[in-house]
KEDRENVO-826204 format. One line per field, with one value per residue (C-alpha): residue number from 1; residue in one letter; x, y, z. Coordinates in steps of 0.5 Angstrom, whole numbers, plus 2048, in hexadecimal, padded with zeros to 3 digits. Layout:
N
k: NUM	...
r: a	...
X: X	...
Y: Y	...
Z: Z	...
***
This chain:
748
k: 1	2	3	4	5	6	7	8	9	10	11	12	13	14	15	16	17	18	19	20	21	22	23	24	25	26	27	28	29	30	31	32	33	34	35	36	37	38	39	40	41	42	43	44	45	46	47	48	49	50	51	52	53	54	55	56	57	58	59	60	61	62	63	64	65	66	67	68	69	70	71	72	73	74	75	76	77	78	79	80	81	82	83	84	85	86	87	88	89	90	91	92	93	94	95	96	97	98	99	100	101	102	103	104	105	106	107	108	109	110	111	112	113	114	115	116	117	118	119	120	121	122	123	124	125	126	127	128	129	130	131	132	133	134	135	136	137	138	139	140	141	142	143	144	145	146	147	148	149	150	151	152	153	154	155	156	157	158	159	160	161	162	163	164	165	166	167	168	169	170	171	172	173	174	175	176	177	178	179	180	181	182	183	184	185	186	187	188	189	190	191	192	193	194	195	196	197	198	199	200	201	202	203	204	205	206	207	208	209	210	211	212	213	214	215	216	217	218	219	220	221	222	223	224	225	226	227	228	229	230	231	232	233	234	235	236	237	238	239	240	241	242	243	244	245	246	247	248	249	250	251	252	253	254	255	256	257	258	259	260	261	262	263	264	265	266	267	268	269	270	271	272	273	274	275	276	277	278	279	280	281	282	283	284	285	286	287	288	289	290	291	292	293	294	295	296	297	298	299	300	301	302	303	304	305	306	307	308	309	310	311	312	313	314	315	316	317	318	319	320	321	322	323	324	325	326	327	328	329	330	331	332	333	334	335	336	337	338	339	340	341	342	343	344	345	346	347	348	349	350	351	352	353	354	355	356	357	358	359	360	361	362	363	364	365	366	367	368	369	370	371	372	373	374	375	376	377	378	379	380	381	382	383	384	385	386	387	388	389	390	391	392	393	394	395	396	397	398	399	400	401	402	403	404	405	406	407	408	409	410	411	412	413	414	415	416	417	418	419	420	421	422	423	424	425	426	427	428	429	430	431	432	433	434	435	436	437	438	439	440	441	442	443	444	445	446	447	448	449	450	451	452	453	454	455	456	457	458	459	460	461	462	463	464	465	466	467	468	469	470	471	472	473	474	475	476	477	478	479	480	481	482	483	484	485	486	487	488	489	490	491	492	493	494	495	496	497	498	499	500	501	502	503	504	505	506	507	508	509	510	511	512	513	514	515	516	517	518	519	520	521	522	523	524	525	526	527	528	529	530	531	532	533	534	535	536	537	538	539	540	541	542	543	544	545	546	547	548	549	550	551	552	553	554	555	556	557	558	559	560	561	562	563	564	565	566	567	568	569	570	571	572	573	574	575	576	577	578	579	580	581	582	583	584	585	586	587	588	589	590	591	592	593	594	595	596	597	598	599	600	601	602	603	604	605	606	607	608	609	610	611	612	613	614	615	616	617	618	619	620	621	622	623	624	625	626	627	628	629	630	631	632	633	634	635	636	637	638	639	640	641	642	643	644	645	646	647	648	649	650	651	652	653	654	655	656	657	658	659	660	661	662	663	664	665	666	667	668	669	670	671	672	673	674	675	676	677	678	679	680	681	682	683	684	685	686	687	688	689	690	691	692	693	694	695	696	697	698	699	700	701	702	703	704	705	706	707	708	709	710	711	712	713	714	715	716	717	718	719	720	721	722	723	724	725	726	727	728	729	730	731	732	733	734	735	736	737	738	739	740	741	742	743	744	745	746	747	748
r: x	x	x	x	x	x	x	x	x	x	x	x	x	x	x	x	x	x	x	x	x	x	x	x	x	x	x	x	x	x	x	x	x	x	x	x	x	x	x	x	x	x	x	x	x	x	x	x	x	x	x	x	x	x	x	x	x	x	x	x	x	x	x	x	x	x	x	x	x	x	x	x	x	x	x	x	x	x	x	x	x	x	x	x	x	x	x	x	x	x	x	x	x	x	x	x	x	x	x	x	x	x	x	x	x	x	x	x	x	x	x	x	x	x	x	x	x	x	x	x	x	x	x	x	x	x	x	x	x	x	x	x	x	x	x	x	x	x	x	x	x	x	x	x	x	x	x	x	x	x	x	x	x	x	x	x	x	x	x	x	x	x	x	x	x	x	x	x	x	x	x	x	x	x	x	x	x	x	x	x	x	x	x	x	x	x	x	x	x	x	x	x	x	x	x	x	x	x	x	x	x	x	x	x	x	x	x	x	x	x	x	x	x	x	x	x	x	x	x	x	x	x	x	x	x	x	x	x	x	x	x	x	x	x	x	x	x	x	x	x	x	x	x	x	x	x	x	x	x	x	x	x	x	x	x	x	x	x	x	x	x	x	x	x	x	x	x	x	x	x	x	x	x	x	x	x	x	x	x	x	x	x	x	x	x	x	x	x	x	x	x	x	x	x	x	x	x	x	x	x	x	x	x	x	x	x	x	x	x	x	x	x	x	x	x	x	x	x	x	x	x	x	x	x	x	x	x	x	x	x	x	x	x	x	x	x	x	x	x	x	x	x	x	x	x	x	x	x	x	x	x	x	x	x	x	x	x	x	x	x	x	x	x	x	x	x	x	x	x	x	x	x	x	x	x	x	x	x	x	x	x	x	x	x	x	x	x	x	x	x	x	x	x	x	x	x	x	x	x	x	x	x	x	x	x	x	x	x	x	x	x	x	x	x	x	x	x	x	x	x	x	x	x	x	x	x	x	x	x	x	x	x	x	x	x	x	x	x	x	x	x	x	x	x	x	x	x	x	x	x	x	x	x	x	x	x	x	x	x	x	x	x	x	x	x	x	x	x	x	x	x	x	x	x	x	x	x	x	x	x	x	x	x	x	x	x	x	x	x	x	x	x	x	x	x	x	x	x	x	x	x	x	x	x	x	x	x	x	x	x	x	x	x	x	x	x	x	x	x	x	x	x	x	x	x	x	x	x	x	x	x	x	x	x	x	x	x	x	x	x	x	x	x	x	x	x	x	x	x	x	x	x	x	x	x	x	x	x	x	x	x	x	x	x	x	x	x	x	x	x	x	x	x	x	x	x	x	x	x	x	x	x	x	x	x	x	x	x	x	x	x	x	x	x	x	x	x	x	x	x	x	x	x	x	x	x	x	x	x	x	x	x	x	x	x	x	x	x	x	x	x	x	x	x	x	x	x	x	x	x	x	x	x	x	x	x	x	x	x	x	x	x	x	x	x	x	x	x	x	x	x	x	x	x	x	x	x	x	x	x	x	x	x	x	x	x	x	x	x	x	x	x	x	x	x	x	x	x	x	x	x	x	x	x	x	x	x	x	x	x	x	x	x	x	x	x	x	x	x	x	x	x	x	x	x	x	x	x	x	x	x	x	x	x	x	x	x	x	x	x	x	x	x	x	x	x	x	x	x	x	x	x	x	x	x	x	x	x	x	x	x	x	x	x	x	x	x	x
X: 8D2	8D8	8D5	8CF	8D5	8D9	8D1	8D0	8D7	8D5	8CE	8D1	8D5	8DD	8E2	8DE	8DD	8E4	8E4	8E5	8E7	8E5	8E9	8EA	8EA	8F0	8F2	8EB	8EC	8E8	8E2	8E1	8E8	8E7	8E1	8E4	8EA	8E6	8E2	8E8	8EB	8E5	8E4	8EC	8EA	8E5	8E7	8EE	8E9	8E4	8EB	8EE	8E7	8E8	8EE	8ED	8E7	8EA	8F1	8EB	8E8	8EE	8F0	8E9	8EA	8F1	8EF	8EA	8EE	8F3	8ED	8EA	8F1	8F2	8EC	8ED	8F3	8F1	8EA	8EE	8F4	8F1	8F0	8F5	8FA	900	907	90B	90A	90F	915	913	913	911	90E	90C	912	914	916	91C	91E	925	928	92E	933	930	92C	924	920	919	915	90E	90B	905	909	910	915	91B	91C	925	928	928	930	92F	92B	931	930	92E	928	926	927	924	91D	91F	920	919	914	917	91D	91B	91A	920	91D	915	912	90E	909	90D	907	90D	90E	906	905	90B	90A	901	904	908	902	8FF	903	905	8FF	900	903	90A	90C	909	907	907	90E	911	90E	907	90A	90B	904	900	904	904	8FF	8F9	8F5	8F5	8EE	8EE	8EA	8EC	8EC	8F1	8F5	8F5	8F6	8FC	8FF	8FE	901	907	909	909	90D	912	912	913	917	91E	91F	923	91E	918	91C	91E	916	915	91A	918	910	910	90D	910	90D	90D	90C	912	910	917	91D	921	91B	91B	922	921	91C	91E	925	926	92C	92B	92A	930	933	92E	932	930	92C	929	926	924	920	91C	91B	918	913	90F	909	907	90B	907	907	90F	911	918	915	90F	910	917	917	912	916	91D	919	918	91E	922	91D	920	927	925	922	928	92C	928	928	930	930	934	937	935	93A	938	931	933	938	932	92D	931	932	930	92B	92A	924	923	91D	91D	91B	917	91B	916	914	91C	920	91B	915	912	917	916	90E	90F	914	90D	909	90D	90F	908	905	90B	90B	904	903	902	909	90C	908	90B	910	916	918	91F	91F	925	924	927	927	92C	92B	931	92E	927	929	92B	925	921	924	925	91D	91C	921	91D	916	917	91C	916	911	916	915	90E	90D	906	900	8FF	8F9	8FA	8FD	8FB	8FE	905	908	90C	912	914	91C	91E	925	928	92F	930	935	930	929	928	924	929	924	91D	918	910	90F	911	90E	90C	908	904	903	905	903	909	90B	911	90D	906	905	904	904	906	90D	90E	914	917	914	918	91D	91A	917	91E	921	91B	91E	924	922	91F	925	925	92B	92C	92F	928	924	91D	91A	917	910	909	905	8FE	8F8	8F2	8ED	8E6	8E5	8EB	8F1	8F8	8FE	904	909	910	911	914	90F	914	915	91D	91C	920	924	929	926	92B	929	921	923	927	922	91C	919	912	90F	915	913	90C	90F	913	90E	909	90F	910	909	906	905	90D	90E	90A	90C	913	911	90F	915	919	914	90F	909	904	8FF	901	8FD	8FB	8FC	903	902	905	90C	90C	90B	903	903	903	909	90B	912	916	913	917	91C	91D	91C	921	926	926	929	92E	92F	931	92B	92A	924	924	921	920	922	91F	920	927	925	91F	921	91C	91D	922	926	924	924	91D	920	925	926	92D	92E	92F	935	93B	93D	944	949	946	94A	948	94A	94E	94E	950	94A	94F	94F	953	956	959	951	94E	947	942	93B	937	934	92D	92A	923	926	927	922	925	92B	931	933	92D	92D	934	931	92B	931	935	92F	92C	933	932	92B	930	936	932	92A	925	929	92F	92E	931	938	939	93B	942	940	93D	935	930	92A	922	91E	916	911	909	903	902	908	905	90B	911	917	91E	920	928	92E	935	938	938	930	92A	926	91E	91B	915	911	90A	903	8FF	8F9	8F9	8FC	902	908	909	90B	912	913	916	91A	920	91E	91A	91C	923	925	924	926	92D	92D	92C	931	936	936	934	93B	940	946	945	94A	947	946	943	93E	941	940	93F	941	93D	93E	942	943	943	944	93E	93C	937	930	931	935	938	940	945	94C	94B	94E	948	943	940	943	93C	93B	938	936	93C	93A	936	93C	93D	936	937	93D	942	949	94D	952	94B	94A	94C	94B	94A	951	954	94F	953	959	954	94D	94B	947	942	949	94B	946	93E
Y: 970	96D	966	968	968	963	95F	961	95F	958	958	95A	954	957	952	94D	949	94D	94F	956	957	95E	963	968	970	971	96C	96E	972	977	972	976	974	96C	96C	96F	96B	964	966	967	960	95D	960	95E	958	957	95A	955	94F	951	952	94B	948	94C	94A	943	942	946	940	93B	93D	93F	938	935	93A	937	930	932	935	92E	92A	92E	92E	927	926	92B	928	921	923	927	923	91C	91D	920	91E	91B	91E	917	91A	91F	91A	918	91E	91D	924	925	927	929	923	925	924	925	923	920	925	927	92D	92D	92C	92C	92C	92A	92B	92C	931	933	930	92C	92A	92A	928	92D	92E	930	936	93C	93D	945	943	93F	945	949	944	944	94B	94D	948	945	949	943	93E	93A	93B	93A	933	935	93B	942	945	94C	94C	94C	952	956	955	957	95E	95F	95D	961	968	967	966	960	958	95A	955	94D	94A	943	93F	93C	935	937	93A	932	930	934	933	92B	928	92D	930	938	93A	93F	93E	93D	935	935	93A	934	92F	932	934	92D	92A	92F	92C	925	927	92B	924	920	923	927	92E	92C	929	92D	932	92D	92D	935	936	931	933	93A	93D	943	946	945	93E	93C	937	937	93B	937	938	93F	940	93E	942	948	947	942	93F	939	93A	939	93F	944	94A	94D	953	94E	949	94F	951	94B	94A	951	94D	949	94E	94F	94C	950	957	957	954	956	955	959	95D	95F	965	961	95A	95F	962	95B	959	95F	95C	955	958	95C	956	952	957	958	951	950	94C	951	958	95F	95F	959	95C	962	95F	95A	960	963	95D	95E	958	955	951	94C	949	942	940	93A	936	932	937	938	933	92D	92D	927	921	924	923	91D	91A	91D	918	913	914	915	90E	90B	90F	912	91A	91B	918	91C	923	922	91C	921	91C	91D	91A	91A	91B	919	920	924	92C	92D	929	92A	932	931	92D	932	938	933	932	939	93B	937	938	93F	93F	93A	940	944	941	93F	946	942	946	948	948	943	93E	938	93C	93B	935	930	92C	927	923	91D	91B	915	913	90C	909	90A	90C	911	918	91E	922	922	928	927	92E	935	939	933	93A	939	932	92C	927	923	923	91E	918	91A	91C	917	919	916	915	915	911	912	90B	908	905	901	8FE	8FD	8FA	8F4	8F3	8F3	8ED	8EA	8E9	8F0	8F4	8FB	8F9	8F4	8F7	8FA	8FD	904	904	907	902	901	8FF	8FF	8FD	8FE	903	906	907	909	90A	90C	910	913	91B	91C	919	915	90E	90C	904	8FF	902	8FF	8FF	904	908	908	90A	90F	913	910	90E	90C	908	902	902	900	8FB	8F9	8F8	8F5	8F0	8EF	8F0	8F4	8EF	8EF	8F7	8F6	8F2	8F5	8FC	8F9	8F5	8FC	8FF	902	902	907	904	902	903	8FB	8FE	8FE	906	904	904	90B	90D	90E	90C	910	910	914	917	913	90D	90D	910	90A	906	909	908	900	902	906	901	8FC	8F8	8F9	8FC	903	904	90C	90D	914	913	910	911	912	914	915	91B	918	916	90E	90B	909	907	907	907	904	905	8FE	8FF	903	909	909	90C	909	904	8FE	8FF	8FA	8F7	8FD	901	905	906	901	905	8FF	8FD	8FE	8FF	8F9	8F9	8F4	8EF	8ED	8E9	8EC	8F3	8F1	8F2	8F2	8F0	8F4	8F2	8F4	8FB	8FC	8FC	900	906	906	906	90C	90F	90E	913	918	918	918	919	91D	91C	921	927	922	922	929	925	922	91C	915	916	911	915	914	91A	919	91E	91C	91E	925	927	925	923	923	91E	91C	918	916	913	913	90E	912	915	915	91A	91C	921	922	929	92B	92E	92A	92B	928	92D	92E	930	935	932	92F	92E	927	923	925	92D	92E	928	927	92E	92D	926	928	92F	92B	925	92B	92E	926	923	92A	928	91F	91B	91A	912	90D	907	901	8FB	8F5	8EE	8EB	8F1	8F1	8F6	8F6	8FC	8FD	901	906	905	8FD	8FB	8F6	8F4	8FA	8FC	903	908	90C	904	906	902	8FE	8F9	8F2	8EE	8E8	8E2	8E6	8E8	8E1	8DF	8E5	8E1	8E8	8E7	8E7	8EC	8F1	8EF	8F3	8F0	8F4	8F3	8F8	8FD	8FD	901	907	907	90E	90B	911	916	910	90D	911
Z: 970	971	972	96C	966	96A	969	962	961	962	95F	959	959	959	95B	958	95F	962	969	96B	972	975	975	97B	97A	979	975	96F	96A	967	966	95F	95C	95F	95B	954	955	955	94F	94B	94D	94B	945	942	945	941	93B	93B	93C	936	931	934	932	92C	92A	92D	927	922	923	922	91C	918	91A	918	911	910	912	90C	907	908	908	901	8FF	8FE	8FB	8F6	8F5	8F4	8F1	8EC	8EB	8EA	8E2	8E1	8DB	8DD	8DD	8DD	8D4	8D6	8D5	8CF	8CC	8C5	8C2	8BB	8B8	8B1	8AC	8A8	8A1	89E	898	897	898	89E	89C	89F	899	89D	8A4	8A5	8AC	8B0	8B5	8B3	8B9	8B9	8BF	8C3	8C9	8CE	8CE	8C7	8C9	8CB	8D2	8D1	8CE	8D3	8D8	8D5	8D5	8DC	8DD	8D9	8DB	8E1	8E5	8EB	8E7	8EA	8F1	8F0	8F1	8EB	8EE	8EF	8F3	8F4	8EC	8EB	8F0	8ED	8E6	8E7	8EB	8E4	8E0	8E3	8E3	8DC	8D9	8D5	8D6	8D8	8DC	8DC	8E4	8E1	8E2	8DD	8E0	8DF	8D9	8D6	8D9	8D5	8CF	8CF	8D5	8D5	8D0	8D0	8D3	8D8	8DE	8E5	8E4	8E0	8E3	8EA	8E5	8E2	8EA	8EB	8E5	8E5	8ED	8EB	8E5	8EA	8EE	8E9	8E3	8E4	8E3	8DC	8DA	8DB	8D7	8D2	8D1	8D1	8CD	8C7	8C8	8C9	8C3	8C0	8BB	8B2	8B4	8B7	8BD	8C3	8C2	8BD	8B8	8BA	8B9	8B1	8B0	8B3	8B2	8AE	8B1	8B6	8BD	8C1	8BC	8BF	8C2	8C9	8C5	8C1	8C5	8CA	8C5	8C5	8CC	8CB	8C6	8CC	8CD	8C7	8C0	8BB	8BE	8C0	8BA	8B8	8B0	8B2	8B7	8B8	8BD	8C1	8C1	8C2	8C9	8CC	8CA	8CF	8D4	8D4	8D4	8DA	8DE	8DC	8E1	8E6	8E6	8E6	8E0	8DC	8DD	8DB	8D6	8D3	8D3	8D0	8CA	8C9	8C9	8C3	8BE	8B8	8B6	8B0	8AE	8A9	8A8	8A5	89E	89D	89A	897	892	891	891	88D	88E	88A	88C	893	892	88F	895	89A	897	898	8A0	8A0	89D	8A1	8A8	8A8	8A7	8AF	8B0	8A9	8AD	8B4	8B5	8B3	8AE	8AA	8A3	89F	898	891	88F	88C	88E	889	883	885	884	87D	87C	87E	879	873	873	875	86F	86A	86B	86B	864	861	863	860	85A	85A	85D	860	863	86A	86B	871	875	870	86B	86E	86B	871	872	876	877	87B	87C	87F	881	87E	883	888	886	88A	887	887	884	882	880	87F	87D	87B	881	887	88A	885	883	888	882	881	87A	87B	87E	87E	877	872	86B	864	862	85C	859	860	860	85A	85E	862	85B	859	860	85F	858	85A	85E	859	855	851	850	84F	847	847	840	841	83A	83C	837	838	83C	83D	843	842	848	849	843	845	842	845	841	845	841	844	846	83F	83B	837	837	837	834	837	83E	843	84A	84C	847	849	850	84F	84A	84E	848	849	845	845	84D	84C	847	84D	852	84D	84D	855	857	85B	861	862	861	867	86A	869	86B	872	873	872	877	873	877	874	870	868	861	85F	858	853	855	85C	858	857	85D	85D	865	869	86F	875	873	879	877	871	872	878	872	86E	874	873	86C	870	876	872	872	87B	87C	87E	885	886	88E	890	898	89B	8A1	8A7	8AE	8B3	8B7	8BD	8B7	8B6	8B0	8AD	8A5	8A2	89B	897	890	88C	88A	88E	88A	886	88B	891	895	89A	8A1	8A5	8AA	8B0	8AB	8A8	8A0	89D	896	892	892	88B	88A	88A	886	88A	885	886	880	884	881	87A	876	86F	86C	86D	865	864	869	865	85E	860	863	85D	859	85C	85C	854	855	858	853	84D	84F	853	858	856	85B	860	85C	85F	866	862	867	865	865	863	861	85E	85C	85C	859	859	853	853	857	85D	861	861	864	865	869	86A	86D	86E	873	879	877	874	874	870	86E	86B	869	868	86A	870	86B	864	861	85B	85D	856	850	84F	856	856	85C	859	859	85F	863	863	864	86B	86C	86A	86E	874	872	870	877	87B	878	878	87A	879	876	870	870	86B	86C	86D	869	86B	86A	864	85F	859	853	84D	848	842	83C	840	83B	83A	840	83B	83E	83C	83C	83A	83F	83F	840	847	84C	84F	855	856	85B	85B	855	852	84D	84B	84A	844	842	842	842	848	845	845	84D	852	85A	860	863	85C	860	866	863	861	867	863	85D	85B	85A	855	852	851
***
């Protein structure tokens, strides 16, 4: 027996070529326990070769599967990476920003935009709202390298539980990859390429910066673009004002602008406004107190206006269109441009309400039907400063919401005898002067079958009458005569030279105010009068600046305004410097002796004329009237010598104003509440008068030389009094004027 199991032993192979010794009886075991001892070992044998084996393949195919997944890694990533945009952009950061117009005093008049962002230097964003981005949206910002695998884990489990987007598993470097380098489809491709591009940007850009790009980028609801435009909006305050409440509030805003808007939904916007105050503390940046005190602090919102409806909606519209032609509407859009206007906020202001105040006092008396829009009757007003060209206030129109048309520049419309200066100016020239004799008596015109008989407002002829005379009574028909006499190539070509560019009626009617004319090209021209003969160049911008603060134009007035003074050679003020008018022989258009002659003679039509709503300002004003056929339209356009300023008043369709509604009733209400307002509290001042003029008391009707106390005290260009062959003891030079400057108090 013994040897049969030792044999079957063997045949089975056990030991594996081993050699078994016999065994003598006293040293077998019991065969039965041998046998039972040698199959276990076997078995364990087994097993532990079969788990080697086992573990040896799995090493190898895990190896394999790793090497595969390296492999495929890299290939995704460089078949994925290869068309990608590149970052090197980033550190030109130039998004598209709000371009800002202000007016003179500093006020913002108007905002044009494709997205509503002004973009400021990180130091100008209060540490606490920076936290609190960081704290809401990315806690480990600071320590990730563009991908935050513990953040996306955490915030799906809170996702989840809570029901709804709660918490967002994107970094804030994603954050910027999607906002700027990638568009915002979903799908897998995407979310690589935003991986890929938020590690090359951890690489290549700063923590500081890639929060710079966050945090002027982000949007955050009701059209603001980055936090600063935010702040305006919510707030409107600047950036670096926000509390701790207010900038926590938001950074609550990032999941979802609209439904945790403060302004629409405040409970909302409260309860995500607690969560980033929690979040700060967990994260360390502020202590439970603060969180409580910023928790209960009221907040106060305050939406902002538009200001371009506000403030002066028409002369910003008119600056729009030329930094468009000049710049291009992309770059007015989203170039962040800073446009420092002429305007003055305070002056357009008393714009607005003398133009509001007098249409409503004309409806008043007119009592107009409202059946409509077209039934209203309009108004317009310009104003330019004439030391230095520059536009203080313009309105186009009484309600901009409803018409943008710009009355002021863009409306042309006769004149009426608002053109009548210019005539006399070119008579003045040719060697009139405002005692020549014109004979007022009915003319006649016949052409082509037609007949035209001019006749004045009042229907009577007044016979032989003095220059003056005709101007401040603005007597048609010797106005015809006079321009009968020039021709009406020269009126034109005058016109011109005073910078009337509209096109002019080739009739004797253009002496009256038949052309039709915008209201700030005659106004421009009646500044030349006012500028001693210079021309007047209306300056509606001093200055543009790009959003990094460089210069793109600056425009200087001609003349540097009275008060100012040079600055010395270290590039302080120099006080005991005077004021300097620049002569440019290319800015003299007329004569100054002419430009003096036409002022005092407008002074004439405002002491003694139509123009004498004007004398209520107690101040040296040299006006004219103007009133078209059927009472169309009706002007007045005047100066002082710090202002000139134009009104005009009608219906946009052809449309009587009502009867009686002259110049001189629904015109010049407004010009002189506006002036009132515009130079409160100036020194009164009187023109200067120029070398070359001399004066001459005469009898008011015949303008023959007299001595009489009540003669009218006239002024001549010089040597034209002794061409009349006057005797010297009625002549009176300039240097007599130089005692007493203010003549219109002395002499009407």
């Amino acid at each position: 027996m013994t040897d049969i199991s030792l044999s079957r032993l063997r045949g089975k192979g056990l030991g594996r070529g081993r050699f078994i010794s016999p065994l003598l009886p006293d040293q077998c075991e019991d065969p039965n326990d041998s046998y039972s001892s040698r199959i276990t070992e076997e078995g364990l044998m087994s097993k532990s070769r079969r788990v080697e084996k086992t573990i040896k393949i799995s090493i190898a195919l895990t190896f394999v599967v790793a090497c595969g997944v390296v492999v495929l890694g890299i290939g995704i990533y460089f078949y994925v990476g290869r068309d990608l945009p590149s970052i090197q952009a980033l550190k030109r950061y130039q998004p598209s920003a709000v371009s800002k117009f202000y007016s003179e005093d500093g006020e913002l008049i108007a905002e044009y935009f494709v997205e509503r962002r002004e973009v400021v230097p990180l130091n100008k964003i209060p540490v606490s709202l920076i936290q609190a981005f960081v704290a809401g949206e990315d806690a480990r910002f600071f320590r990730h390298r563009g991908l935050d695998y513990i953040a996306i884990l955490r915030a799906s489990v809170k996702n989840l539980f809570s029901g709804e987007i709660v918490q967002g598993g994107s970094t804030i470097t994603q954050q910027v990859v999607k906002s700027l380098l990638l568009s915002p489809e979903k799908s897998i491709w995407r979310k690589l390429k935003e991986a890929i591009l938020a590690y090359r940007i951890e690489k290549y850009l700063t923590k500081d910066e890639i929060l710079y790009l966050y945090l002027n980028q982000i949007y955050l609801g009701h059209g603001a673009y980055g936090v600063a435009a935010a702040s305006e909006v919510y707030f409107g305050k600047p950036v670096d004002q926000l509390t701790l409440a207010e900038g926590a509030l938001l950074a609550g805003l990032t999941q979802a602008p609209s439904k945790y808007s403060p302004l629409s939904h405040p409970e909302q916007a409260k309860r995500r406004q607690l969560y980033i105050l929690n979040r700060m503390v967990e994260e360390g940046f502020i202590s439970p107190f603060d969180s409580l005190e910023a928790s209960q602090r009221p907040l106060r919102f305050s939406p902002r206006h538009n200001p371009f409806l506000e403030k002066a909606p028409h002369f910003s519209d008119h600056v729009k269109r030329y930094i468009e032609e000049k710049y291009g509407k992309e770059r007015l859009l989203r170039g962040g441009l800073r446009v420092y206007t002429t305007l003055d906020t305070r002056m357009q202001r008393a714009a607005q309400e003398a133009v509001e105040a007098g249409l409503r006092e004309l409806e008043k008396r007119q009592k107009y039907s409202a059946s409509g829009e077209s039934q209203s009757p309009e108004a317009a007003l310009v104003s330019i400063d004439l030391e230095t060209g520059y536009v203080k206030a313009l309105v186009g129109g009484r309600d901009f919401k409803k018409s943008q048309y710009n009355r002021a520049i863009q409306a042309r419309r006769q004149t009426g005898s608002a053109f009548k200066p210019i005539v006399y100016a070119s008579a003045l020239d040719r060697g009139y002067t405002p005692v020549s004799i014109l004979v007022d008596s009915p003319l006649v015109f016949e052409s082509g079958g037609k007949v035209w008989r001019p006749k004045n407002f009042d229907g009577k002829f007044l016979g032989p009458i003095t220059v003056r005379t005709a101007l401040t009574h603005s007597v048609n028909v010797v106005t015809v005569k006079l321009a009968q006499h020039l021709g009406i190539e020269y009126i034109h070509e005058y016109a011109r030279r005073l910078g009337i560019s509209s096109p002019l009626s080739d009739d004797l009617s253009v002496a009256l105010g038949s052309s039709s004319l915008s209201l700030f090209e005659l106004t421009k021209a009646y500044g030349v009068f006012a500028n001693q003969g210079r021309a007047l160049k209306p300056i509606f911008v001093k200055k543009v600046t790009d959003q990094n603060g460089k210069v793109l134009e600056e425009n200087l007035p001609p003349f540097r305004p009275e008060g100012s003074s040079s600055p010395s050679e270290d590039g302080t003020s120099n006080p005991l410097s005077q004021p300097v008018a620049y002569e440019n022989d290319g800015n003299r258009l007329i004569s100054p002796q002419t430009a003096y002659i036409m002022t005092h003679l407008l002074q004439g039509v405002v002491q003694n004329g139509t123009g004498w709503r004007a004398k209520s300002l107690g101040r040296p004003v040299a006006a004219k009237t103007g009133t078209t056929d059927q009472f169309f339209d009706a002007w007045f356009i005047g100066y002082t010598p710090e202002l000139v300023t134009g009104v005009w008043v009608g219906f946009d369709s052809d449309r009587s104003l009502g009867e009686g509604e002259t110049g001189a009733r629904a015109a010049a209400p407004i010009w002189v509440d506006y002036m009132s307002k515009a130079l409160k509290d100036k020194p009164i001042k009187d023109f200067p008068i120029p070398l070359g003029i001399e004066f001459m008391r005469v009898e008011p009707r015949t303008g023959h030389p007299s001595s009489r106390k009540d003669a009218l005290l006239e002024c001549f260009r010089e040597g034209s009094i002794a061409e009349r062959k006057v005797p010297t003891a009625l002549r009176t030079t300039t240097d007599f004027f130089k005692l007493d400057m203010n003549l219109s108090a002395r002499f009407p």
